[in-house]
C-alpha positions as a printed Julia matrix, in Angstrom:
143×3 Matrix{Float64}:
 27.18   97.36  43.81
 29.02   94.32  44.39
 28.76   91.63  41.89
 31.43   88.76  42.45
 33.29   89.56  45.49
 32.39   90.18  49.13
 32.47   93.59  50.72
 34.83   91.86  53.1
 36.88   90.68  50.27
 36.74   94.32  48.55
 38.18   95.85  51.62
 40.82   93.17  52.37
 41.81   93.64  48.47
 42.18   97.12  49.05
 44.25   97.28  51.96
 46.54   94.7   50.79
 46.89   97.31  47.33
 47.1   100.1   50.37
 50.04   98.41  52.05
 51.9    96.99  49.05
 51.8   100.98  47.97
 53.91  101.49  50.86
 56.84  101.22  51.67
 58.7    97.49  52.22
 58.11   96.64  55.72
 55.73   99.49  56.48
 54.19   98.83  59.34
 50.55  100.36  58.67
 48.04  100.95  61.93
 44.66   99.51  61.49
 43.31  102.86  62.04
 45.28  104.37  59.02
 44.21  101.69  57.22
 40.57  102.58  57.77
 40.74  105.72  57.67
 42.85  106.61  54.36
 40.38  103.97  52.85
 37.14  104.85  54.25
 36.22  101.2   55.46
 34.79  100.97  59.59
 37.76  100.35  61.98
 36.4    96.98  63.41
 35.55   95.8   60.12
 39.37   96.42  58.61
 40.5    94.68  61.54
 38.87   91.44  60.78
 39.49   91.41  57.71
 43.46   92.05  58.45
 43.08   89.38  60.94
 41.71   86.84  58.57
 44.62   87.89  55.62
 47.05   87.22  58.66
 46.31   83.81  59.45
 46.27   83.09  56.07
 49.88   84.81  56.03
 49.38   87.26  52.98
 49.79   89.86  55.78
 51.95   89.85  59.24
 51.46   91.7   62.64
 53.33   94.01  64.67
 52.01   94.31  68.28
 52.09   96.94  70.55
 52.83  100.77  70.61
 53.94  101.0   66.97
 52.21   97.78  65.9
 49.91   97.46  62.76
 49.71   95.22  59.9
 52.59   94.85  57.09
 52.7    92.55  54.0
 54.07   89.19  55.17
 55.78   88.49  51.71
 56.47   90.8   49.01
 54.39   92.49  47.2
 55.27   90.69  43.73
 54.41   87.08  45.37
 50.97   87.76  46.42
 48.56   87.36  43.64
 44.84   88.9   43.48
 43.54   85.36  43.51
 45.41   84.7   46.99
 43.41   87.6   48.58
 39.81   86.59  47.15
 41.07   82.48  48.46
 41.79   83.77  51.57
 38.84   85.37  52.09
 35.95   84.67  50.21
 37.29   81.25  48.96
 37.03   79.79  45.34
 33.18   78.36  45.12
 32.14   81.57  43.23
 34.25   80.4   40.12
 32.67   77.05  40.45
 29.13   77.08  41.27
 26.19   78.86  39.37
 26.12   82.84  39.04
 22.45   82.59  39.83
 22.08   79.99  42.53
 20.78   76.95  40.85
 22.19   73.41  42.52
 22.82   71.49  39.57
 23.7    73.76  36.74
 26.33   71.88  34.89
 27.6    71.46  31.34
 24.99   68.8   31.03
 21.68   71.09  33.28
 23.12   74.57  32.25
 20.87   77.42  33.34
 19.99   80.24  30.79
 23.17   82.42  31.42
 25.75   79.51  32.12
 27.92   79.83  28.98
 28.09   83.37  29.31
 28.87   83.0   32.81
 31.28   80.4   32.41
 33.73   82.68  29.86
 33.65   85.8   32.41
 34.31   83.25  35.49
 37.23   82.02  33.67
 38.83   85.38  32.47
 38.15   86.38  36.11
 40.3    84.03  37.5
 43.05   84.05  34.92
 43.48   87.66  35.82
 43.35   87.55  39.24
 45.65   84.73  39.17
 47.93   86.57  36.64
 48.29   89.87  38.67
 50.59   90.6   41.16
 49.67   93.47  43.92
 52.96   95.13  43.06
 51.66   96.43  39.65
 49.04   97.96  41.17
 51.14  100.49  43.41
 50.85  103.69  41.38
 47.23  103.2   40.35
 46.2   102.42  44.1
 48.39  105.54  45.57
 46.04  107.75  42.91
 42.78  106.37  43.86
 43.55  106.63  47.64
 44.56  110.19  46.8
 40.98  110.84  45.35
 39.2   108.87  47.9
């Protein structure tokens, strides 16, 4: 079930661990992508599109095009991926919908909320994809 992020954002988190598990400069066919991950073709390429134009990932076209990590994998931090996709309103607005929760109008989980929203972000803007290359290579290899 997801709870905070997109399944778009999921799968473009995942194939951004999938490529930075790869070799540097890999270029990595959408349809590998999909298929060593388990996520619907069209739907990976959307997603790749979208992390392109925000240049987390680059594109190769033509016979042995695909999708590669446009900067290494050390400078591209969770946080980038979620922005990129999903944007930043989730650590800002109310976990259960209501317009004006605030400090001042907090609904009955907002301080609870509020701790886990900010150790959220302070991970995902802590980690790196590189550190993830090990773990990822052994979940794909159980997928």
């Amino acid at each position: 079930m997801t709870v905070i992020f997109s399944k778009k954002c999921e799968y473009g988190v995942q194939a951004v661990l999938y490529m930075a598990a790869k070799d540097l400069g890999c270029v990595c066919p959408s349809d590998e992508i999909a298929q060593k991950l388990k996520i619907p073709k069209e739907f990976i390429s959307k997603i790749l599109q979208s992390l392109t134009e925000s240049g987390i990932v680059g594109s190769k076209k033509g016979k042995s095009g695909g999708f590669m990590l446009a900067k290494h994998p050390s400078k591209i931090r969770l946080i980038d991926i979620v922005a990129a996709i999903d944007g930043l309103d989730l650590f800002n607005s109310c976990v259960l919908g209501f317009p004006d929760c605030s400090p001042d109008k907090p609904c009955p989980v907002h301080d609870k909320w509020g701790e886990l929203r900010s150790k959220a972000y302070e991970m995902l803007s802590a980690e790196t994809v590189d550190k993830f290359k090990q773990k990822t290579l052994n979940k794909i290899g159980k997928i």
